[in-house]
Structures are given as C-alpha cells and as structure tokens.
Backbone as numpy.savetxt, mean C-alpha at the origin, in Angstrom:
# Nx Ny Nz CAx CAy CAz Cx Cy Cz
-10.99 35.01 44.04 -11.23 35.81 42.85 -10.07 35.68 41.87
-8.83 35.44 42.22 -7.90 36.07 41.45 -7.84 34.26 40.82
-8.13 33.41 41.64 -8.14 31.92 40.67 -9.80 31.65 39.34
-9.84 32.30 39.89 -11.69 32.78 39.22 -11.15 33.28 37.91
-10.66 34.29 37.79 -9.46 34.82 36.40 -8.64 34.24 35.62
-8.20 33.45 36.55 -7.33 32.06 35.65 -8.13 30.66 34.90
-8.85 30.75 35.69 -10.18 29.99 35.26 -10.87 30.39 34.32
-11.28 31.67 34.00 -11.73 32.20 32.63 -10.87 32.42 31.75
-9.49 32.57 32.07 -8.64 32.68 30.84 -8.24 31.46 30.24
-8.56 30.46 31.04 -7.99 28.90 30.52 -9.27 28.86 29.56
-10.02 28.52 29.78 -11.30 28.45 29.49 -11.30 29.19 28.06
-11.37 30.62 28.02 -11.10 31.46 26.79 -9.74 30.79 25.79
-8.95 30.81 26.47 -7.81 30.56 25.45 -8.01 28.42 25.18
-8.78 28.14 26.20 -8.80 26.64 25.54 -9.71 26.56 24.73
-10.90 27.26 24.48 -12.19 26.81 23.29 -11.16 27.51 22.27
-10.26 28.47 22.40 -9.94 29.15 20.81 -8.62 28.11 20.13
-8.22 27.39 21.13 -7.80 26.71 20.58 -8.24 24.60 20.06
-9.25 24.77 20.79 -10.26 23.52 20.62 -10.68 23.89 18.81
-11.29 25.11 18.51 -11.76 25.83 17.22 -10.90 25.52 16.45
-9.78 26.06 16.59 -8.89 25.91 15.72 -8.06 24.66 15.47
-7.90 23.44 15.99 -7.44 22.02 15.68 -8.64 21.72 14.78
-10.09 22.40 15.35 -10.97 21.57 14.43 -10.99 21.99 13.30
-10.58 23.14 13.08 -10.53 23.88 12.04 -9.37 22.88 10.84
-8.15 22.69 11.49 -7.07 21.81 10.85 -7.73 20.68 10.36
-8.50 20.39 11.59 -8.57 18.64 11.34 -9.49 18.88 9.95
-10.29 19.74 9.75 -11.63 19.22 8.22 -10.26 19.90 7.41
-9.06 20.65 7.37 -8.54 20.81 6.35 -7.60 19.65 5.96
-7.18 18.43 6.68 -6.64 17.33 6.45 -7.33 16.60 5.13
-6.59 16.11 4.17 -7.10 15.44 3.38 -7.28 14.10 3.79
-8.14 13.24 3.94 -8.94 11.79 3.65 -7.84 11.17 3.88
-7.02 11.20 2.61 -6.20 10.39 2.27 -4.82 10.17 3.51
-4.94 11.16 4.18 -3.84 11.59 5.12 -3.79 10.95 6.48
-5.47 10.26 6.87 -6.20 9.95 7.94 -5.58 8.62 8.26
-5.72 7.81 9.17 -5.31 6.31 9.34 -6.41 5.75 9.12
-6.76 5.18 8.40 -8.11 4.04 8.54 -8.55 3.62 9.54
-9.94 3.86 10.03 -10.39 2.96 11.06 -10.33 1.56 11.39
-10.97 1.02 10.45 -10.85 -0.27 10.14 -10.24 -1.03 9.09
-9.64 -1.83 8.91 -8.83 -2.84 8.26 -9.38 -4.01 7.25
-10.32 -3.65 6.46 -10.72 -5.03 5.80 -9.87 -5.73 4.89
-9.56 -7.15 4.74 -8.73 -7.91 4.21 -9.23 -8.34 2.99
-9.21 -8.42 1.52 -9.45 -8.95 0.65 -8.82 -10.14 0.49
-8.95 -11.43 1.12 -8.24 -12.47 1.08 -8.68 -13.50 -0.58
-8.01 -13.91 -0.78 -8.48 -14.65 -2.55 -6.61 -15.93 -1.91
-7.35 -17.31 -2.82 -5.94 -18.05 -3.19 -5.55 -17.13 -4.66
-5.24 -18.35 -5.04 -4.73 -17.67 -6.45 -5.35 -17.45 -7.37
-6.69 -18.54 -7.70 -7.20 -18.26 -8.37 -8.39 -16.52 -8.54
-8.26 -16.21 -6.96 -8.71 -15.17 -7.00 -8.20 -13.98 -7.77
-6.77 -13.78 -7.08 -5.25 -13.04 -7.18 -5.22 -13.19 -9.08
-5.35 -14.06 -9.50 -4.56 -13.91 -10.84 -5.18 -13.13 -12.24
-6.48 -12.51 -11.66 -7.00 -11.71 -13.25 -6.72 -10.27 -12.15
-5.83 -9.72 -11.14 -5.28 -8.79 -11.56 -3.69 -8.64 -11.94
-3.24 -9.72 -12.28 -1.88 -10.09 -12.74 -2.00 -10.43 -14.40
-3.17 -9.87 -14.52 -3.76 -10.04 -16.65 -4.40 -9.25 -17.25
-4.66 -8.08 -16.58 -5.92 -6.78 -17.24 -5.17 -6.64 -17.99
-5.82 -6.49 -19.39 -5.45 -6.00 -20.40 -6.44 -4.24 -20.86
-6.29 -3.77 -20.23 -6.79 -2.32 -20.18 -5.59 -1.10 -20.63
-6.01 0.39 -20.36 -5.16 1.51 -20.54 -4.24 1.59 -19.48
-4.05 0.77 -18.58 -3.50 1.07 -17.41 -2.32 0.09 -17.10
-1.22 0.89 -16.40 -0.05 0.10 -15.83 -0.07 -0.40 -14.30
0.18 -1.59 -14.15 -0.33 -1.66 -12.87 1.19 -2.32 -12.49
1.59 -1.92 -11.39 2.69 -2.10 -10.75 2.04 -3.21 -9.30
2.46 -4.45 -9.60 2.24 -5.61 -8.17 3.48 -6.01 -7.43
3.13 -5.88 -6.34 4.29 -6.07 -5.26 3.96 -6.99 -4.37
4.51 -7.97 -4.43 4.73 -9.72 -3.80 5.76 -9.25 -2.23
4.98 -8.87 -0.54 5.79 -9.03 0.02 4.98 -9.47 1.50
5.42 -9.25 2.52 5.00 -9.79 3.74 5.37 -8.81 4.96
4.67 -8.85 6.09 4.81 -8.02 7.03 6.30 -8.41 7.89
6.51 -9.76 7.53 7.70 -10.33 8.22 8.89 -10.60 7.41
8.92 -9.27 5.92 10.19 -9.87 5.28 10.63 -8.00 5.33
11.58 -7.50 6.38 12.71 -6.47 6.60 12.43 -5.69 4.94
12.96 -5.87 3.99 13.16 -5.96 2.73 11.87 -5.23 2.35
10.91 -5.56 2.40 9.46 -5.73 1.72 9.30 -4.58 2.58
8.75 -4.13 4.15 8.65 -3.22 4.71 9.41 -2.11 4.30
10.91 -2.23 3.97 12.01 -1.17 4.07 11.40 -0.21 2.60
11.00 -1.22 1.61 9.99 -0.36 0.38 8.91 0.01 0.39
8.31 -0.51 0.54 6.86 -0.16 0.76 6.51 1.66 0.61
7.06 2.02 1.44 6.98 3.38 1.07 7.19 4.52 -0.51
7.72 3.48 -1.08 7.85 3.85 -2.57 7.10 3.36 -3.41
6.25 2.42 -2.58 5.01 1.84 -3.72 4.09 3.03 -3.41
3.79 2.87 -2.28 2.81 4.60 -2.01 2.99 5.61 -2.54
4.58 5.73 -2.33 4.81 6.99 -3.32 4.00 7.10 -4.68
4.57 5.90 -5.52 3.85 6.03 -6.50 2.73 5.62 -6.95
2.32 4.97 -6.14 0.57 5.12 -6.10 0.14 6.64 -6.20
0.88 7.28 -4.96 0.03 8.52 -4.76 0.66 9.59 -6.12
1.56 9.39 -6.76 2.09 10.49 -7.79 1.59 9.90 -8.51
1.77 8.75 -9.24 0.98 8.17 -10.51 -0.43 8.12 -10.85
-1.26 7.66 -9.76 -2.42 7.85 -9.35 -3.21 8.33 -10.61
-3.15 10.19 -10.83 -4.16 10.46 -12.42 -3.43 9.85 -13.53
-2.61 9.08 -13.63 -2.03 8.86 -14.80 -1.74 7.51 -15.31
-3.22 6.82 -14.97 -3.32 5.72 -15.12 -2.36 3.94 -14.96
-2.07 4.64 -13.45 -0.99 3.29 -12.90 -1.73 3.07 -11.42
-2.00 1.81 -11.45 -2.41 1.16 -10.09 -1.44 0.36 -9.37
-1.32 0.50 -7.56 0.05 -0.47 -7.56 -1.03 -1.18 -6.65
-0.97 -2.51 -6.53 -1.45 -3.32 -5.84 -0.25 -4.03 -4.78
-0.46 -4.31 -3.71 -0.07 -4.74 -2.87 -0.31 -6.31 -2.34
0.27 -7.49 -2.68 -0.10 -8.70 -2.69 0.66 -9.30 -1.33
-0.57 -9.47 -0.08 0.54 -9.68 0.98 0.42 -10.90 1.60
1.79 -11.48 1.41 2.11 -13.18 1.71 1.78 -13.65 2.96
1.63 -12.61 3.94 1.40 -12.96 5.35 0.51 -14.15 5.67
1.34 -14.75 6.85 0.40 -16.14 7.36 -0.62 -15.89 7.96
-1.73 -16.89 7.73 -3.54 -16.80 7.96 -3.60 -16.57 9.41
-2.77 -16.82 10.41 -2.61 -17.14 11.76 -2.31 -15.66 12.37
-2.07 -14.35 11.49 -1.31 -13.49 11.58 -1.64 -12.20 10.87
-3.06 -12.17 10.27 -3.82 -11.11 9.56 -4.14 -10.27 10.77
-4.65 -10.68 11.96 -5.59 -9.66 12.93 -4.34 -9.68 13.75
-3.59 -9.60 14.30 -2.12 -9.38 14.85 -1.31 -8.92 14.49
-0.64 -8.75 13.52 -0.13 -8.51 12.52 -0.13 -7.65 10.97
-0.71 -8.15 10.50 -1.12 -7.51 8.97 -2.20 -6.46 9.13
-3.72 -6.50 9.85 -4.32 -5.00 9.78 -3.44 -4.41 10.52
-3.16 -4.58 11.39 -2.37 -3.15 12.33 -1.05 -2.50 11.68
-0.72 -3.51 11.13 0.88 -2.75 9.86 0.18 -1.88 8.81
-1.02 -2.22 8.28 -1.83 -1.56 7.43 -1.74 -0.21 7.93
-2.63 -0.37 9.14 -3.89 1.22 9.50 -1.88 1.79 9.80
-1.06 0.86 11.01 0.18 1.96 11.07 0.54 2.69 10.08
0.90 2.17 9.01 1.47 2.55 7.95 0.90 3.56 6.99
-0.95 3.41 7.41 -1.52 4.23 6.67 -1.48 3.77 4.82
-1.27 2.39 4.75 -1.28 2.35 2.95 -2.93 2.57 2.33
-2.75 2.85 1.09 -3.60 3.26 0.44 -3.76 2.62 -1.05
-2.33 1.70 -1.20 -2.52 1.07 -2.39 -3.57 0.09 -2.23
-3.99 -0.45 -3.33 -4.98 -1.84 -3.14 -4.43 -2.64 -2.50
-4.47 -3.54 -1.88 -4.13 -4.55 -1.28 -4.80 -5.63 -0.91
-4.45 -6.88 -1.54 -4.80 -8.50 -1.60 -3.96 -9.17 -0.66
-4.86 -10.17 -0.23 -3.81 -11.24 0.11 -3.70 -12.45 -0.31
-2.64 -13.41 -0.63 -3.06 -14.33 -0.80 -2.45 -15.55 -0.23
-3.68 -16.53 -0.29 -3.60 -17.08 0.87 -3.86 -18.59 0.09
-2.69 -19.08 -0.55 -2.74 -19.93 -1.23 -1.45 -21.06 -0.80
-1.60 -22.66 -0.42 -0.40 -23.31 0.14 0.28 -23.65 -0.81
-0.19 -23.98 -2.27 0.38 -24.56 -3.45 0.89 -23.21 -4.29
1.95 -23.13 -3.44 2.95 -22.16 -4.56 3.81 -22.41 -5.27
4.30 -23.90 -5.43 4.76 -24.49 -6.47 3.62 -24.11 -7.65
2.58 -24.33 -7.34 1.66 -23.87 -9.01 1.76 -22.81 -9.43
1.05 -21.94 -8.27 0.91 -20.45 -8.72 2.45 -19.61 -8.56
3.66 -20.01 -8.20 4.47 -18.88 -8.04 5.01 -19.19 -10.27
5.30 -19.95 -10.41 5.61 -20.05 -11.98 4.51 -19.18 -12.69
3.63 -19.54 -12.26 2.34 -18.61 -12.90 2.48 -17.01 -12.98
3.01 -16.46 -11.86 3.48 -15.22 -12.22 4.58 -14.93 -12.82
5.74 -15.69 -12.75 6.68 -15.38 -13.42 7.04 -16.91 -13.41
7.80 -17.19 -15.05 8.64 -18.64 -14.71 10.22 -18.46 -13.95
10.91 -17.15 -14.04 11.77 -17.04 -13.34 11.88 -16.44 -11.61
10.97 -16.81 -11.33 10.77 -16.20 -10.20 10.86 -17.62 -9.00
11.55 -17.56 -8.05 12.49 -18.35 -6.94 11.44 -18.60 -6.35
10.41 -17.54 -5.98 9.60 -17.50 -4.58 9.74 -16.58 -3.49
11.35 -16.46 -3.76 11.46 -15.54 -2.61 11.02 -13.65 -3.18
11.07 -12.94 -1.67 10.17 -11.58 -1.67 11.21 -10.58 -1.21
11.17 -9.87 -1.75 10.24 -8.73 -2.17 10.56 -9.56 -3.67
8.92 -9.13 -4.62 9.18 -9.33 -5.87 8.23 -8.19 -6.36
7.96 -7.91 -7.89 7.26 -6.98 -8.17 6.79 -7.47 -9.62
5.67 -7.35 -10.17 5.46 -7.36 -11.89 4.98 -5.99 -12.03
5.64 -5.57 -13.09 5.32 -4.63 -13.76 4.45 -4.74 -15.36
3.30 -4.27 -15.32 2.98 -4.91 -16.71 1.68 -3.83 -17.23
1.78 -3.53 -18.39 0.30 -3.32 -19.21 -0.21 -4.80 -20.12
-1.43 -3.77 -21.20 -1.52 -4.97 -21.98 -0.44 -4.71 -23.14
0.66 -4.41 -23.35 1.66 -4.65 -24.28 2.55 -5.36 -23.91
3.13 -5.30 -22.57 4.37 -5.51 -22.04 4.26 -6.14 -20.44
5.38 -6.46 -19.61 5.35 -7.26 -18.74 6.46 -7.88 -17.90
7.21 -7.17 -17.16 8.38 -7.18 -16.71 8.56 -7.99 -15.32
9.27 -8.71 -14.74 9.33 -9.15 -13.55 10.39 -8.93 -12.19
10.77 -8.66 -11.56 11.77 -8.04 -10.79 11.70 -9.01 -9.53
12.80 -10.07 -9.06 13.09 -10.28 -7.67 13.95 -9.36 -6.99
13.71 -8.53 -6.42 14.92 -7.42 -5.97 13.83 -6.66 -5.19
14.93 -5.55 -4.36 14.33 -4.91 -3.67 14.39 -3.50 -4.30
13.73 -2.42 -4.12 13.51 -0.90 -5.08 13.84 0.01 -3.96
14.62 0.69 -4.73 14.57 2.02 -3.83 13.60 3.16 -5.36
12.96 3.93 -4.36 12.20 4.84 -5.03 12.65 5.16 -6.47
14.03 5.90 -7.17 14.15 6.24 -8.32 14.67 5.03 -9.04
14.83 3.92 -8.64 14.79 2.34 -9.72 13.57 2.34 -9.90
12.70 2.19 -8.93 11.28 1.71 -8.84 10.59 2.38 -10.08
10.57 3.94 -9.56 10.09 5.30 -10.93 10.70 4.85 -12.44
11.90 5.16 -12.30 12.41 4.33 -13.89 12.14 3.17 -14.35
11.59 1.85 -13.76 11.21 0.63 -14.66 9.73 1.14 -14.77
9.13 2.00 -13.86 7.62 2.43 -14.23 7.83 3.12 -15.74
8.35 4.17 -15.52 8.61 5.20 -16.74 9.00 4.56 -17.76
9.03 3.14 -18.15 9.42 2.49 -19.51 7.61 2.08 -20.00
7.05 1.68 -18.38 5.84 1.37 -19.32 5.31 2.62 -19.88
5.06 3.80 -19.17 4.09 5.04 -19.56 4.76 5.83 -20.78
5.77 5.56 -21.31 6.76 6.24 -22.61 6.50 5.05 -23.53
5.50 4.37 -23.66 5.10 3.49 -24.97 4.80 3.90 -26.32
C-alpha cells in the first residue's frame, strides 16, 4: 500500500508536469525551433549572381563563408543577429556557403539545423572561380570570410572578418541614405 501512494503521487505530479512543458513548448516561437530538415539551395554562379544585383527597397547584406573556415563560423552569429533585428526593416542577409559537394550531407546540413540559422542560405557550387570571384568584387583575393553589402544605390565589399558592432555600422551607412 504505502508503494501504491508513491505510485499515485509520481503519476499526479508527472502529468502536471508533462502539461506544463507542453504548455512552454506551443509558447516557443517557430523561429527558436531547430529545423527538421535541411534543404540545400545549391546554384553555380550563374544561379548565385541576381541575388548579388536586386535593385529593389532593400539592403541585403551577403556573406561568402564555409563550414571549414574557423573565421566564417566564429561570425556567423552576427549575421543572425542581424537578420533577426533588421528583419522589419527591410535588410536580408543571405548566407553563400563555399562548402565542398562531397560534404553538404556530413557536414553543411547538420552545421545548419546545429546552429539553428535562419538567414537565406545558398550554396555555391561553382569550380571556375577565377570567373565568378572578380564578378563579385574586382578586389576580392578569394579568400573567406567575405561579405557585400549593397542596395540599388550603393555597394560595398569587405574581406575581413566582423564582429557584431563593425558588422551593424557598415549596415547603418546603407539604411541612413
């Protein structure tokens, strides 16, 4: 009898707390969730390059990096940032990721869903980067982390790495036009 008691009190105190996670979990926002699944928008360049040209109301911040460049990971979190603060205020950051074809399902979705990103994200999967890397910028080496910053007025290029309030301030030159 007296384990019979413990047995109903587990029981009682475990559904009230089963209720209440579920209760948390529908108050989680969407955005907060890990993605189930991982789909890859793969394009070469010619895919990749009319969002490196909208000429629209919008600032779009692109970030050139790879799952295997230290550098590129160590930011990343400040592109989200401002994805997620900029977001109503007409700035998109796209995410352009260099990762090798051999290394998307190993590699690249699972850094995704870990990481939880939410910016757009392309890949591209192009061998002739002698063509297309001039194409985005003529001063640009190749090497990553890189970033364009651009509307249709203006159009900035950055090889460097960002910490969050650099990153915010070359944004804040486009949106003060």
């Amino acid at each position: 009898m007296k384990y019979l008691k413990y047995i109903i009190v587990l029981v009682l105190f475990g559904c009230n707390n089963q209720n209440k996670s579920e209760q948390v979990e529908q108050v989680i926002p969407e955005t907060d969730q890990t993605p189930k699944e991982v789909s890859l928008e793969v394009y070469d360049f010619n895919g990749v390059e009319p969002y490196l040209n909208k000429k629209d109301d919008t600032v779009y911040v692109v970030n050139f990096w790879a799952t295997w460049c230290a550098p590129c990971v160590k930011e990343l979190p400040y592109f989200e940032k401002i994805n997620k603060t900029y977001k109503d205020k007409n700035v998109e950051v796209i995410l352009v990721s260099l990762d090798f074809p051999n290394q998307y399902e190993s590699k690249l979705k699972p850094f995704i869903q870990k990481e939880k990103l939410h910016s757009k994200i392309l890949v591209l999967n192009d061998p002739d980067s002698n063509t297309w890397i001039p194409k985005v910028s003529e001063n640009w080496s190749g090497a990553i982390p890189a970033t364009l910053i651009y509307n249709k007025d203006k159009r900035q290029f950055y090889e460097k790495s960002f910490n969050y309030n650099e990153l915010e301030t070359e944004l804040k030159q486009f949106l003060n036009q």
